[in-house]
C-alpha positions in Angstrom: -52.5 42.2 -48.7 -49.1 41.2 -47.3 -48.5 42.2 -43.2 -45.7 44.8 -43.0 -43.1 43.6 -40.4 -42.5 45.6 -37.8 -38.9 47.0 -37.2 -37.1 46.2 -33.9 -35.7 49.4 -31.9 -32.6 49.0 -29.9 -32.3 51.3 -26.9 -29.1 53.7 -27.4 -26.2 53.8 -25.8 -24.0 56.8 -24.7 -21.5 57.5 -22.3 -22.7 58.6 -18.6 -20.3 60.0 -16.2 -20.0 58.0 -13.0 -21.0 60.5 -10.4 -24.6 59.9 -12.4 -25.6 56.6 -11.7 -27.1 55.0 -8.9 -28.1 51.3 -7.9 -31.7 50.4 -8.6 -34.0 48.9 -5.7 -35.3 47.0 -8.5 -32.2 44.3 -9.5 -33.1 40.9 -8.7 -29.9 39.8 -7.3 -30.0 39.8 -3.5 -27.3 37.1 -3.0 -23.4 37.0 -3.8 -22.7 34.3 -5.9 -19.0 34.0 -8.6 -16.6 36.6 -8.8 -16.3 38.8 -5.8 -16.4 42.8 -6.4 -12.9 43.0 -5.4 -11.6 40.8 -8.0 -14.0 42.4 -10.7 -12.9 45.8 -9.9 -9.1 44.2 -10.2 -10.1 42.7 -13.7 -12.0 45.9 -14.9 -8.8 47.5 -14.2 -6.7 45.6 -16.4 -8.8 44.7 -18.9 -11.5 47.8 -18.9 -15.3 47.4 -18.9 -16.3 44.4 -21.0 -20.4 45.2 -20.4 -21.9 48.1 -20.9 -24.4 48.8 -18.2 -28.4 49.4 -18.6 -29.9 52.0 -16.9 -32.9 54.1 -16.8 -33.6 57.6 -16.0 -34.8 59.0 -12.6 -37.6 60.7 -13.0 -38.7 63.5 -10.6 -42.2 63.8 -8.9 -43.8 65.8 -12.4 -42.3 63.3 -14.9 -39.4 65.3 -15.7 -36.0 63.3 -16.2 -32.9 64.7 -13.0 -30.0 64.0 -15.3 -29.6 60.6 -12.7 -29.9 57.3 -13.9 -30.5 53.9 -11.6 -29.0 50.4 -12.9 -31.4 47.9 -12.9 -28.5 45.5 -14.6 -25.2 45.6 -13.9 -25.3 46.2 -10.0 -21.9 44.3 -9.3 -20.6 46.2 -12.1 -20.9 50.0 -10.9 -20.3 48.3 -7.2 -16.5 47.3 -9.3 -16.4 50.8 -10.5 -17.1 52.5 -7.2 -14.7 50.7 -5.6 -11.8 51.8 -8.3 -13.4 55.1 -7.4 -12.9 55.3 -3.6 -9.5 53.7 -4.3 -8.7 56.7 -6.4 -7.8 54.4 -9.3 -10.8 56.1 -11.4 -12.1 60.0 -11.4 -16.1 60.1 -10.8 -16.6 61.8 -13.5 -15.1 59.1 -15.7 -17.6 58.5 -18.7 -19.4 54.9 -18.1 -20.6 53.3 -21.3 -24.3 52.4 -20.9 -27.4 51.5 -22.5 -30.5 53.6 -21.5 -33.9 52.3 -21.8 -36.5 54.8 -22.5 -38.3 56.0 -19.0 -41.5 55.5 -20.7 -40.9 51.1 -21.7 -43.6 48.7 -21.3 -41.0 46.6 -20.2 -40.8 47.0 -16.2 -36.9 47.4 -14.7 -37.3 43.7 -12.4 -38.0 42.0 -16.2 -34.4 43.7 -17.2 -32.4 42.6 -14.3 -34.1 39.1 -14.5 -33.3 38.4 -17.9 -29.8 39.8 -17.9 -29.2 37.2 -15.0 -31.3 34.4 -16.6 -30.5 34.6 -20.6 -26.7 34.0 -19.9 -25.6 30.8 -20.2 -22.3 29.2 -18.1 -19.1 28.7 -20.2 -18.6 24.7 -20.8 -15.1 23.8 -18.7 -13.9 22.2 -21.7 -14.3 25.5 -23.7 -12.1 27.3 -20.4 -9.8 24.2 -20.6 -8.9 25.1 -24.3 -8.5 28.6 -23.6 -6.7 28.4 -21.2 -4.2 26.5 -23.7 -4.8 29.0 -26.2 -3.1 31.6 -23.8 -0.4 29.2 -22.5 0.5 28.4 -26.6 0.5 32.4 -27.1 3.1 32.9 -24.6 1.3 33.3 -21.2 3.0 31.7 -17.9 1.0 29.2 -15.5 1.3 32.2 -13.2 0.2 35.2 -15.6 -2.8 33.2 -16.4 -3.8 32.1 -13.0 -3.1 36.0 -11.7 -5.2 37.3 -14.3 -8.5 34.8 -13.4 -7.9 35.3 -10.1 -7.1 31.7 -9.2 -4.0 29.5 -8.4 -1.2 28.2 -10.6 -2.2 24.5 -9.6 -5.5 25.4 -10.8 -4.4 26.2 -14.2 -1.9 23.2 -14.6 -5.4 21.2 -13.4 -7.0 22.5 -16.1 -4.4 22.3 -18.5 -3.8 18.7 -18.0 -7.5 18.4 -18.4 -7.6 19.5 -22.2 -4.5 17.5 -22.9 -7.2 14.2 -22.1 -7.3 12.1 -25.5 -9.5 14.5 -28.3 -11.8 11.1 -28.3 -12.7 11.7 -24.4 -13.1 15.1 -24.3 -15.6 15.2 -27.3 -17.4 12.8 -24.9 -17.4 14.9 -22.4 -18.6 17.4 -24.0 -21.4 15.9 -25.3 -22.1 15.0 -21.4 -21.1 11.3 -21.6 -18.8 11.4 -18.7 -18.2 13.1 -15.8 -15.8 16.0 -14.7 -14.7 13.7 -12.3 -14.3 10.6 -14.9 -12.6 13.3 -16.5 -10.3 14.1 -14.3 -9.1 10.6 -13.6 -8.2 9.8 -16.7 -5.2 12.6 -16.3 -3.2 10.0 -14.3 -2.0 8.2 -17.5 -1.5 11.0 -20.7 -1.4 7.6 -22.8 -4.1 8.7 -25.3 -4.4 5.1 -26.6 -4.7 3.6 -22.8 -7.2 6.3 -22.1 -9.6 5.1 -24.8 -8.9 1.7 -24.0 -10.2 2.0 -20.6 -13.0 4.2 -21.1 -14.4 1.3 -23.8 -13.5 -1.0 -20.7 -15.4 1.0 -18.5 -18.1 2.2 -20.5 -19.4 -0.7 -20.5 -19.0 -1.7 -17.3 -20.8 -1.4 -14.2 -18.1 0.3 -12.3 -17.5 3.9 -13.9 -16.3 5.5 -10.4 -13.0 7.7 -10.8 -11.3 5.4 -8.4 -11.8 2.5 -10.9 -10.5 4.4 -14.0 -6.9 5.4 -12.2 -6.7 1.6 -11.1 -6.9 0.5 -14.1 -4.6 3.6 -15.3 -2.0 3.0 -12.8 -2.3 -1.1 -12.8 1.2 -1.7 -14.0 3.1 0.6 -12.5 5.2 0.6 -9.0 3.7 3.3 -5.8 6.6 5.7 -5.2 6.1 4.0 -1.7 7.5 0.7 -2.7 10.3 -0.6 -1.0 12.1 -0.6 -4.2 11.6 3.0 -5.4 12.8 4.0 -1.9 15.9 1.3 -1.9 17.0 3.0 -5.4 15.4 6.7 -5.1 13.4 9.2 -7.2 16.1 10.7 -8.9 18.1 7.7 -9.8 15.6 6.4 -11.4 14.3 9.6 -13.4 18.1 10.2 -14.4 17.9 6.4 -15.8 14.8 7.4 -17.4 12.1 6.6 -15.9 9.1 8.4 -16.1 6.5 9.2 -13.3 2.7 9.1 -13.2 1.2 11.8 -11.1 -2.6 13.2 -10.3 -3.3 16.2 -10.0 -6.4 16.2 -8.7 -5.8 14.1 -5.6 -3.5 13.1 -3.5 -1.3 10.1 -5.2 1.6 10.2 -2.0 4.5 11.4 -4.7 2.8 9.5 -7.9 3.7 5.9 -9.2 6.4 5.1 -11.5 5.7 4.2 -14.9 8.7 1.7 -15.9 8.7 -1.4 -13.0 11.4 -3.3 -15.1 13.8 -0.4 -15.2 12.8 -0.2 -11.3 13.8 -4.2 -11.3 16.8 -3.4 -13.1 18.1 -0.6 -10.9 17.2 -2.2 -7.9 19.2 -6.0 -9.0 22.1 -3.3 -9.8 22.3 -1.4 -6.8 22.3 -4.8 -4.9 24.9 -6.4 -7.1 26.9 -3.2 -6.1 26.3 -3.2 -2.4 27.2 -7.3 -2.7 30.5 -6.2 -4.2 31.2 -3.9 -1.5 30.8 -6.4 1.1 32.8 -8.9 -1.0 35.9 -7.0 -0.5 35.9 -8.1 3.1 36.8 -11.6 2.1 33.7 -14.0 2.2 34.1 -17.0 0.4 30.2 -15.9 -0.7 27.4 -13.6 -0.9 23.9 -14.5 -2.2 21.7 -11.7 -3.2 18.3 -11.9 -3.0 15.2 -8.7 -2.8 13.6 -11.2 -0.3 14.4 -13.8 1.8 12.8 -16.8 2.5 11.6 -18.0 5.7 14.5 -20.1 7.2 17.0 -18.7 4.5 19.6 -19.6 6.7 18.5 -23.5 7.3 21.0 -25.9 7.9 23.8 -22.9 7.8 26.2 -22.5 11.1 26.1 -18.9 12.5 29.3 -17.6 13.4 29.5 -15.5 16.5 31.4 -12.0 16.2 32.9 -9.7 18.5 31.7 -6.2 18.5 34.0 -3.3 17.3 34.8 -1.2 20.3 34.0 2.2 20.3 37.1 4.9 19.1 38.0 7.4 21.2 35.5 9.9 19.7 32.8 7.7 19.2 33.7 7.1 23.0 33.8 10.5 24.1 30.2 11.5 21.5 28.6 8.6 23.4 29.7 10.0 27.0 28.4 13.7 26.0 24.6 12.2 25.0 24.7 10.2 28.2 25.5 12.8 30.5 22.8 15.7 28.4 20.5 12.6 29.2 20.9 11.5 32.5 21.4 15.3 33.7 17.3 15.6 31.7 15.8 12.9 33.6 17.3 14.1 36.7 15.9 17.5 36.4 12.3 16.2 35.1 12.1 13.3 37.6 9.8 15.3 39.9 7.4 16.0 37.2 4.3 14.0 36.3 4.6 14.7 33.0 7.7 15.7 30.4 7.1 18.9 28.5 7.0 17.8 25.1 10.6 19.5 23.7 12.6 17.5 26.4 10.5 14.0 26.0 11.5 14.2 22.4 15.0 15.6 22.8 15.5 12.0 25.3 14.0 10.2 22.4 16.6 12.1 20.0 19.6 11.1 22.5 18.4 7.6 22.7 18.2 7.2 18.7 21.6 8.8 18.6 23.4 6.6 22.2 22.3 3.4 20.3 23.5 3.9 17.0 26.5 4.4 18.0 26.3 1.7 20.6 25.1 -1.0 17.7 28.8 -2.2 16.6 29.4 -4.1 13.7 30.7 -7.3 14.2 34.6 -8.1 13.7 34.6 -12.4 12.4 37.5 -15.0 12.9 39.9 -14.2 9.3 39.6 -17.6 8.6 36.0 -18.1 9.1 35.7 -15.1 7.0 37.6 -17.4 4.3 34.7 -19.8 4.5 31.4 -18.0 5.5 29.6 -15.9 3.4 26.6 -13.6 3.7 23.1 -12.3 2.3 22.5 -9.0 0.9 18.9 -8.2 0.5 16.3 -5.5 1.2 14.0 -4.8 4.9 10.7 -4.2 4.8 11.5 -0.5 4.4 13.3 -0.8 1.7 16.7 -0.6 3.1 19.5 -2.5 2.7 20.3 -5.5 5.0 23.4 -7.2 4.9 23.5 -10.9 7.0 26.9 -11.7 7.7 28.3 -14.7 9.3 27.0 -18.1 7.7 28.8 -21.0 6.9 27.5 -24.0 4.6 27.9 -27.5 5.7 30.4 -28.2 2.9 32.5 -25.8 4.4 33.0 -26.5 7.6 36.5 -27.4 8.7 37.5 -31.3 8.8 40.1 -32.6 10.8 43.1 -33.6 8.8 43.3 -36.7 10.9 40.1 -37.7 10.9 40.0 -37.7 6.8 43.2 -39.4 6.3 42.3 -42.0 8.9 38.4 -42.4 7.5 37.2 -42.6 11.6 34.1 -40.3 10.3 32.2 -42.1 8.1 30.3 -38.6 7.0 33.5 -37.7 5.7 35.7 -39.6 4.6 37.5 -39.5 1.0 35.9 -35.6 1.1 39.1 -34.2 1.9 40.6 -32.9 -0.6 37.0 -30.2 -0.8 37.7 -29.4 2.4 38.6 -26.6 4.4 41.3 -27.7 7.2 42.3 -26.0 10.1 45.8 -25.8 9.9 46.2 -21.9 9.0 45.8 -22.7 5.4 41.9 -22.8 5.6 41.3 -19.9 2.9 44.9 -20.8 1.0 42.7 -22.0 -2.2 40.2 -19.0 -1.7 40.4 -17.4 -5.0 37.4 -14.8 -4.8 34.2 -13.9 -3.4 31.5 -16.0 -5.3 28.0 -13.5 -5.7 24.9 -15.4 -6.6 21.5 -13.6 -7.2 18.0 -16.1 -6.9 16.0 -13.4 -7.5 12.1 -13.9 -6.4 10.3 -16.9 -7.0 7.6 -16.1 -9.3 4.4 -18.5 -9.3 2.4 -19.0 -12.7 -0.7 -16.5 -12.3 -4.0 -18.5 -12.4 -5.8 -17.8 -15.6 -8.9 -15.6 -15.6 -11.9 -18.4 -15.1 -14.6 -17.2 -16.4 -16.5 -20.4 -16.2 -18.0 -19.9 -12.5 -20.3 -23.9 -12.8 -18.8 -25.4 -9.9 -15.9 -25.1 -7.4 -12.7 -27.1 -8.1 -9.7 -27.8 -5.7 -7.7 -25.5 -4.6 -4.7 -24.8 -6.6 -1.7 -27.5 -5.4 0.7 -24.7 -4.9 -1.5 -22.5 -2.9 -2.4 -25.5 -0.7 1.2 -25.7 0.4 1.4 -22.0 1.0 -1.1 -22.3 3.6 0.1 -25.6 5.0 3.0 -23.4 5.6 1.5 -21.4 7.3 -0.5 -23.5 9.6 2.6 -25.6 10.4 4.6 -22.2 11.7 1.4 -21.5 13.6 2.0 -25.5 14.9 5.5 -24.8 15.6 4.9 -21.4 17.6 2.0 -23.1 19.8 3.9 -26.4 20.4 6.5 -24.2 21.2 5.1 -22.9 24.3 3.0 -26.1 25.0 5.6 -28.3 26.9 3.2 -30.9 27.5 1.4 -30.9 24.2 5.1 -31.5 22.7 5.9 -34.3 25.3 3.0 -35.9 24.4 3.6 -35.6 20.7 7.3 -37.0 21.1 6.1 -39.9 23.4 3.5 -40.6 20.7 5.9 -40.8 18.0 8.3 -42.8 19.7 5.7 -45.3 20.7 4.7 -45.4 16.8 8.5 -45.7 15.8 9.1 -48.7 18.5 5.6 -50.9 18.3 4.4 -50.0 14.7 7.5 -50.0 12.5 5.6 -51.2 9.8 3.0 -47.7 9.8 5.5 -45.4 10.8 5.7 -42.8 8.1 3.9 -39.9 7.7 4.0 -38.6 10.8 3.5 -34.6 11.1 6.4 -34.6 13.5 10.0 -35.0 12.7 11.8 -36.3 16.0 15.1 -36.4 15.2 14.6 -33.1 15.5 15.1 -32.2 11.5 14.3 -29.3 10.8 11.7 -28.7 8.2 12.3 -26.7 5.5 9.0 -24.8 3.5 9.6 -24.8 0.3 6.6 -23.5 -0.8 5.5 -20.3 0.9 4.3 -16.8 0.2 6.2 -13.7 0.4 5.1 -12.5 3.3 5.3 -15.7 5.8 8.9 -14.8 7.3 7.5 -11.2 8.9 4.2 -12.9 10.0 3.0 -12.8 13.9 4.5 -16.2 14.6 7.6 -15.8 12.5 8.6 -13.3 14.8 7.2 -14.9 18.1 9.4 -18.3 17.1 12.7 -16.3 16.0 12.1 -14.2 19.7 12.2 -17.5 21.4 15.1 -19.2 19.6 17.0 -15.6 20.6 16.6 -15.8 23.8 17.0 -19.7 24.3 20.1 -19.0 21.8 21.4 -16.1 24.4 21.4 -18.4 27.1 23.2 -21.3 26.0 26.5 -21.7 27.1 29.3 -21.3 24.2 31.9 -24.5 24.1 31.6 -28.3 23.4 29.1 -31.2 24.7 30.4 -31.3 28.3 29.3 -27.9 29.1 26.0 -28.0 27.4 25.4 -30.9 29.1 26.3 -29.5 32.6 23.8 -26.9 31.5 21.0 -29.1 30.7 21.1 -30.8 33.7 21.2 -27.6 36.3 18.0 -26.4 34.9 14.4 -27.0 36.5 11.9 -28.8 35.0 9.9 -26.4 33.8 13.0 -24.6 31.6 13.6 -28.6 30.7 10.2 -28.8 29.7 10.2 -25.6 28.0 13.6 -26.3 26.1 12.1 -29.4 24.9 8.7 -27.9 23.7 10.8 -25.3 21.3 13.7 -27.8 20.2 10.8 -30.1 19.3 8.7 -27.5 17.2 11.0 -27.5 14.5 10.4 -30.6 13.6 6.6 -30.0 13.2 5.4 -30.7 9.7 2.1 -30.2 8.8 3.0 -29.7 4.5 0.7 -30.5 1.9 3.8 -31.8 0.0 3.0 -33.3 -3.7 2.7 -36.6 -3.6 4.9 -39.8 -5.1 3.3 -42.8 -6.0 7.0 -44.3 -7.0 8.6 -44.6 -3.3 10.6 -40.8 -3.4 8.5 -38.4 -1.0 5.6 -38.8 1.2 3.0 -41.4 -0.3 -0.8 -40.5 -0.4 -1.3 -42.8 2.7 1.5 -40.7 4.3 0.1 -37.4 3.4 -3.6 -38.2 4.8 -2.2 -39.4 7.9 0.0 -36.4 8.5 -2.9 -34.1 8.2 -5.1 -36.0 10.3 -2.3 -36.2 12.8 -2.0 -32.3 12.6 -5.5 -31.7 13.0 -5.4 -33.8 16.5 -2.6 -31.5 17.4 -4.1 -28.2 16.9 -6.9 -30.0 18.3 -5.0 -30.3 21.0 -3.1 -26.8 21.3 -6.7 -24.9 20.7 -5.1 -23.6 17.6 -6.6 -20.5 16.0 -5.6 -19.4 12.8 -7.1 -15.7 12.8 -5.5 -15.1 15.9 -2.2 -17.0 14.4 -2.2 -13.4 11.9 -3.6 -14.9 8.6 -6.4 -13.0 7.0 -7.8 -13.4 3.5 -6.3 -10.4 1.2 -5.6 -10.3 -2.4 -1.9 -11.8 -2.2 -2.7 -14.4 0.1 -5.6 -16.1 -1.2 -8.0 -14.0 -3.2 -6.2 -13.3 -6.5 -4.8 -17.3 -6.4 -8.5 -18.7 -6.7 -11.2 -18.7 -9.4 -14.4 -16.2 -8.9 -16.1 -18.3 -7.5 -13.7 -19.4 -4.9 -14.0 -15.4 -3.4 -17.8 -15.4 -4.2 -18.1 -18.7 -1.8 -15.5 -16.7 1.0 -17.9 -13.8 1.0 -21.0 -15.8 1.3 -19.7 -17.5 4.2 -18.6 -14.5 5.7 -21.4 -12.0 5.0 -24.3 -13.8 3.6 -25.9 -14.3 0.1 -27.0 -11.0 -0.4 -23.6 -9.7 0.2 -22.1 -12.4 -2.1 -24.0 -11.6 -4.7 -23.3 -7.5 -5.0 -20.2 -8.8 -6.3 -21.1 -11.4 -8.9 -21.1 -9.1 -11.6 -17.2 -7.3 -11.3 -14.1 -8.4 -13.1 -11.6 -11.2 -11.1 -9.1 -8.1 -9.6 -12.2 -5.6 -8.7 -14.0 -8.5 -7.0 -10.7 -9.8 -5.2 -9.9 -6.3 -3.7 -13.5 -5.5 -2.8 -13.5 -9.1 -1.2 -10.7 -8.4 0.9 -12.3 -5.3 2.2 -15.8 -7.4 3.4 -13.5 -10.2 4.9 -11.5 -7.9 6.9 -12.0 -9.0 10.6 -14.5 -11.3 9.6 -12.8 -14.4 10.9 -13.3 -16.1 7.4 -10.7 -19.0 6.6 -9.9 -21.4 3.6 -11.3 -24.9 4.8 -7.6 -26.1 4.8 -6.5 -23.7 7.5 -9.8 -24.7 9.3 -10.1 -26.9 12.3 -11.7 -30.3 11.5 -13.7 -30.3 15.1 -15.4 -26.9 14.9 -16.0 -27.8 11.0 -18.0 -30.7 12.6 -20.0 -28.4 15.0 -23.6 -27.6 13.4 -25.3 -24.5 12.7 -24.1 -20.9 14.1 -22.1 -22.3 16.9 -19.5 -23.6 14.1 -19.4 -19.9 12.1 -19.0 -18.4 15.8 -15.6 -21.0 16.8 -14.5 -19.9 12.9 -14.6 -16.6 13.8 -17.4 -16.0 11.4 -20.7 -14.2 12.7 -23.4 -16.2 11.7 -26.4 -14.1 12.0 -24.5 -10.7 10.6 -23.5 -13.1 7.6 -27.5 -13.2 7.1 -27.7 -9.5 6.3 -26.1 -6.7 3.7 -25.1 -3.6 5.7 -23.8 -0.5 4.2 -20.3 -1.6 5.2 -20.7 -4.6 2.9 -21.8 -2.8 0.1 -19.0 -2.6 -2.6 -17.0 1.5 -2.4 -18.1 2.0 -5.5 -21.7 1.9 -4.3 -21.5 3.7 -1.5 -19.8 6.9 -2.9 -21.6 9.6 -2.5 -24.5 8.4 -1.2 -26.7 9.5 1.4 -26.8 7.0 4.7 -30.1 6.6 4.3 -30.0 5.7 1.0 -27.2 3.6 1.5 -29.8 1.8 4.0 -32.8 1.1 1.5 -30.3 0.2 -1.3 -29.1 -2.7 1.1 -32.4 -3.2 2.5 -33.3 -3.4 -1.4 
């Protein structure tokens, strides 16, 4: 005989006025959690009552219903509608649509409130991500949709950037196989077909972090704070079309720009233009350039300039901020301390006295003729214009002297000379602009063949040797009797071994050396600017005119100035370059080239030469991404230890080099080219100490060490046992 099913009963449902109902002691919620009442109440108000509530009746002490009823679910609801009530928004007797459960259920009013709470499940994001498109495509603003969920209008475009992800990514997340914060990264770059690219990149890498995705998102494009975007500006460059990356989620300091060769472009323009201006004041040249070398202006004569005096009301603007000042400091000089408005007004009035006080300079006409000038970019990105620099095969001839032959250097040159009879710039036709551009170096290829360690790349070799002979030069430089002893030796060598003679690391003539390999940032190093300081101020005090007053000069000074002169004059000739060598007679010889190291190695030797403290440091320019893997594998290990070392095996050649640059920050760590032979010869920890490198802390893995993207989120204690691990 076949079971009769049994037919489910629904509670009704009916209309209850408001002054009727009551909270119930028994709902389960306790604690506020979501939506606030006040914006519920606001969103009833537009939108009505979306829930009916379920109630029960309240039943007097014989059993008999009292026309109340208590809400066992849907608390925050009537708490919404009693609030529209005491605002006078809603009458109390307002019908409330509600389901009533019978008074005499098996099923107890705590099991109602529990499951109402318990059986709802959490919209997905990605399903409020697409509606909140779905309203945007029906007409609704940012700002209508934000007001009406009660959040901001960044919010939305957060979320509206997050469903325009590729359809491929958001199916994955969907499905859970990424992260919100994955996600959200990959809304740098809108590129669907880059997006899938690096999620297959990174899906299958160890590396998923968010910080890894925009990398690799954002890998070819320029930081709006690059010296260039700032030299050319924003808007120029959006106007040429260029289009901007930005993140929405996190601050990205004004975004990058997408398009680095229409940056180039703008940037080689802009300069060109700013070359053209300068042109028009007659020099015979102007070489543009977005950097400059070290010792761009080698072998070039520096003309001296007279500064423009001030116009009358430059004169009198310059008076005014003088006297606001001086009247300042004369009424604060009693105090201990300046308030803070009037110590940055006097830093205001100083900004303003010397700008007007920095002239430009007004040059000979004639040299003008036969000088020219750089135009190039600062370190800001602004433009810097170097005036005032005349090639050798420009200078003025006498007319004598050339007709005659008396000077050997330049005889029968005449007729390409300049002459100093008034008609110096009578053949100057028009300013001649030149652009080198930047020296680009080949990029190594990506070695993936880690067996053994080869040499270090030729070109990267003389990079450094640059390095370490500017870092010769400053030392020797204020060393007087390091760089007497140096001279004396090479003059011995020159007089009583003619035969072994070349190859020395000093050039006694003095010549001064020119680097012609070197990395971009070698002319704004420590000792660049410590050596260029030096030549200023010798330079300041040497008296203008010919021979007979220098020498007058030379011979009033003491001995230590004398010394001291020496010492810097002598410096430029250091030369401690790993030059390429020739086996047929042009250039150094291989014999030359070992001897001028060894030689430079006694003298830093000698001057207790440091390289760390010189400013180099190991970073991704400089060394890291110019070697293979296993080059930066053999740096960390030195520096931090094995177990250090090998928490990086496993990355990609950029990932490894940046997160290499971050372990041997401060760590001392150098190339064994920029390395002093003696302390290389000390044993044991007393050698990593004189290197700068601590031995025993290279033994162990701290958290520090441990790559960022292992370290994210973690708990310092388990940061701890995973590096104890």
């Amino acid at each position: 005989m076949t079971k009769a099913v049994q037919k489910i009963t629904l509670s009704s449902s009916r209309d209850i006025p408001f002054d009727k109902l009551v909270l119930s002691q028994s709902n389960v919620r306790r604690i506020k959690a979501g939506v606030s009442v006040e914006e519920l109440a606001e969103d009833i108000a537009r939108r009505g009552l979306l829930q009916s509530l379920s109630v029960r009746p309240v039943l007097a002490d014989d059993g008999t219903e009292t026309g109340t009823f208590e809400i066992p679910a849907g608390g925050r609801r009537f708490q919404a509608l009693a609030l529209l009530v005491k605002q006078k928004r809603l009458a109390k007797t307002t019908p409330i649509p509600c389901i009533v459960r019978d008074a005499g259920s098996t099923i107890l009013a705590e099991d109602d409130s529990l499951a109402e709470n318990m059986q709802r499940v959490a919209l997905h994001p990605l399903d409020q991500f697409r509606a909140f498109v779905s309203l945007r495509d029906k007409g609704q603003s940012d700002a209508e949709i934000a007001a009406a969920f009660f959040v901001t209008p960044q919010i939305v475009k957060q979320r509206l950037k997050l469903a325009a992800v590729a359809p491929a990514l958001l199916e994955v997340y969907a499905e859970d196989g990424m992260t919100l914060e994955q996600l959200m990264a990959f809304t740098v770059n809108l590129d669907h077909a880059r997006q899938v690219q690096v999620w297959d990149v990174i899906n299958s890498s160890w590396n998923k972090e968010p910080f890894q995705i925009r990398r690799m998102l954002t890998e070819t494009s320029v930081r709006v704070s690059d010296r260039r975007a700032f030299f050319v500006g924003i808007d120029t460059y959006e106007a040429a079309g260029g289009t901007m990356l930005h993140d929405l989620f996190q601050g990205d300091d004004g975004g990058w720009l997408e398009d680095p060769a229409l940056l180039d472009r703008l940037v080689t323009e802009k300069l060109q233009a700013e070359a053209e201006t300068v042109a028009v004041e007659g020099w015979k040249w102007i070489e543009v350039a977005l950097d400059l070398p070290y010792g761009y202006s080698h072998g070039l004569r520096s003309l001296s300039g007279d500064p423009a005096p001030m116009t009358d009301d430059e004169g009198a603007a310059h008076a005014k901020l003088l006297a606001e000042y001086r009247a300042l400091e004369e009424e604060y000089s009693g105090q201990d301390e300046l308030p803070d408005e009037i110590d940055t007004r006097l830093g205001v009035l100083e900004a303003e006295m010397e700008k007007i006080e920095t002239r430009p300079l007004i040059f000979d006409p004639l040299e003008i003729g036969r000088a020219g000038a750089f135009v190039t970019l600062d370190r800001y990105g602004a433009l810097a214009v170097y005036r005032g620099y005349v090639r050798p095969e420009d200078e003025p001839v006498e007319e004598t002297a050339v007709q005659d032959g008396s000077d050997p250097a330049v005889a029968g040159q005449g007729d390409d000379r300049d002459l100093t009879d008034g008609h110096a710039s009578a053949g100057h036709v028009g300013t001649v602009i030149t652009s080198g551009g930047q020296p680009i170096g080949a990029d190594l290829p990506e070695d993936e063949d880690e067996g053994s360690l080869k040499p270090l790349p030729e070109r990267l070799v003389m990079e450094l040797t640059a390095h370490r002979t500017l870092a010769l030069r400053e030392a020797i430089g204020r060393s007087p009797d390091v760089a007497l002893t140096l001279l004396l030796l090479k003059l011995v060598t020159d007089t009583f071994r003619t035969s072994g003679a070349s190859g020395s690391c000093l050039e006694a003539s003095v010549r001064q050396v020119y680097m012609s390999a070197q990395a971009s940032d070698l002319k704004d190093s420590v000792v660049a600017k410590l050596v260029d300081e030096r030549h200023a101020e010798w330079e300041a005090d040497l008296p203008p005119g010919d021979d007979a007053a220098l020498w007058d000069y030379l011979t009033v000074l003491d001995q230590g100035s004398r010394l001291a002169l020496l010492a810097h004059c002598l410096s430029f000739g250091v030369n401690a370059l790993h030059e390429k060598v020739n086996p047929y007679g042009a250039g150094i010889s291989a014999g030359g080239l070992t001897r001028r190291m060894a030689q430079a190695d006694i003298v830093g030797q000698a001057l207790d030469l440091d390289m760390v403290e010189a400013g180099w440091e190991p970073t991704v320019d400089t060394y890291l991404n110019r070697v293979p893997k296993a080059r930066i594998l053999e740096a960390v290990r030195e520096a931090k230890g094995e177990g250090t070392a090998q928490l990086l095996d496993h990355l990609k050649k950029g990932e490894m080099a940046s997160e290499a640059e971050r372990l041997l920050k401060d760590s001392g760590w150098l190339p064994e080219v920029l390395r002093r032979v003696d302390l290389v010869a000390l044993d044991g920890k007393d050698c990593a100490k004189r290197q700068g490198v601590d031995a025993e802390a290279a033994d162990s893995v701290s958290e520090a060490d441990l790559p960022a993207f292992l370290t994210d989120d973690l708990p310092a204690e388990g940061a701890s046992m995973l590096a104890a691990e």
